[in-house]
N, C-alpha and C positions, 0 to 999 in steps of 0.2 A: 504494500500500500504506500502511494505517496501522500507523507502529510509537509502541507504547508505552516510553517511555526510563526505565528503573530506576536509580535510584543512591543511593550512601549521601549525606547528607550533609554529613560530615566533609571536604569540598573547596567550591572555587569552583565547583561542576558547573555555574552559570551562564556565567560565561566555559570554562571548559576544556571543558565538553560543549554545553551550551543554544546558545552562541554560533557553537561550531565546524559543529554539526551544520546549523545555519542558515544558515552561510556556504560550507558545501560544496556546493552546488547541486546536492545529491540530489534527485529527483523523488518526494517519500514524504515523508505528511503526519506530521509527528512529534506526540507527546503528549508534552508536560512538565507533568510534575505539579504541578511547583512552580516556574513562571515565574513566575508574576503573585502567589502565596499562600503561604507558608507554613504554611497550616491541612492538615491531616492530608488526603489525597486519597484517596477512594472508589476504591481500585485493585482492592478482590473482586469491586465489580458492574460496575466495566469489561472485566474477562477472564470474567468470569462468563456476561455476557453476547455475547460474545467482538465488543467493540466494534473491536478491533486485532484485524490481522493476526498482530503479532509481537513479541514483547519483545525491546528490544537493552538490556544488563546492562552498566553500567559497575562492574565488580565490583575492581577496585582497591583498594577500601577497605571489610571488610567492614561487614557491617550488620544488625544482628535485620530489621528490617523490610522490607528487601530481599530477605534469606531467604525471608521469608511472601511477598511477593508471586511471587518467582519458584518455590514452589512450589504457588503458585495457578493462576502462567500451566501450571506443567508439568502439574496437576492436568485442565485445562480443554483441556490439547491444543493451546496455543499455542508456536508455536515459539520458540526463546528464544538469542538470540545473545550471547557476553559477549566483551566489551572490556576489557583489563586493560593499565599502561599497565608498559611494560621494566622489570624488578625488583619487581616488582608478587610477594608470595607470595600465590597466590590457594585458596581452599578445595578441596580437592581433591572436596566434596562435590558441586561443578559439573558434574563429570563425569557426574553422573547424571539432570542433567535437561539439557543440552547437549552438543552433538557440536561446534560452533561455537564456537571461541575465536580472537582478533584479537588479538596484541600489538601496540602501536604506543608510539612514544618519543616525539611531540609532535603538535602540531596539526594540521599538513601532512601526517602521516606517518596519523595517523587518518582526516582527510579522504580519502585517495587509496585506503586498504585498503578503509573503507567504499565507498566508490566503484565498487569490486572485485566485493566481496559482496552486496551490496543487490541 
C-alpha cells in the first residue's frame, strides 16, 4: 500500500515521524513530502490522481496546509488516518473527514499501534 504522510511542520517530523515510520518495518511504501526538499510538494495532483492509497495525518500540530491537503484526500475519496500524539488538543473538524484516530505517547508506542492498523 502506498500511504501519503501529512504533517504540519512546526516539529522535527523528520526524526519523530520520517524516521520512526522507516524504522518500524511496516511493509507500505511511504511518501514524505519533505524528506529530501523543503520546496512546497505537488500534494492536489498526487490525490488527485489518486497516486496513494491513503493518507496517515500527523495532526498534532495544526496546520492551514494540512487542512487543504486532507481535504483534498477526503474530496478525492482517499482514506485518511490521523495520528495525534497524548495531550495533543486536536481539531474537532477531523471528525468529519476520518473515522480513524491513533493516540500514541512516543516512538515505540507509534510504531506498535501503526503496526496494529496498517
Amino acid at each position: 500500500m502506498k500511504i501519503y504522510i501529512s504533517h504540519s511542520r512546526d516539529f522535527d517530523y523528520k526524526k519523530e515521524l520520517y524516521d520512526v515510520l522507516e524504522s518500524a518495518g511496516l511493509n507500505h511504501e511511504f511518501i514524505f513530502p519533505h524528506k529530501d526538499s523543503d520546496a512546497p510538494f505537488n500534494t492536489k495532483e498526487l490525490l488527485q490522481n489518486k497516486t496513494c492509497d491513503m493518507v496517515l495525518a500527523e495532526v498534532s500540530y495544526p496546520a492551514t496546509g494540512q487542512g487543504i491537503e486532507l481535504g483534498w484526500a477526503n474530496i478525492y475519496g482517499i482514506p485518511i488516518i490521523c495520528i495525534y500524539k497524548k495531550g495533543s488538543k486536536i481539531s474537532g473538524s477531523l471528525k468529519l473527514i476520518s473515522k480513524t484516530f491513533i493516540e500514541y505517547e512516543n516512538s515505540n508506542d507509534l510504531s506498535n499501534k501503526l503496526a496494529e492498523n496498517l
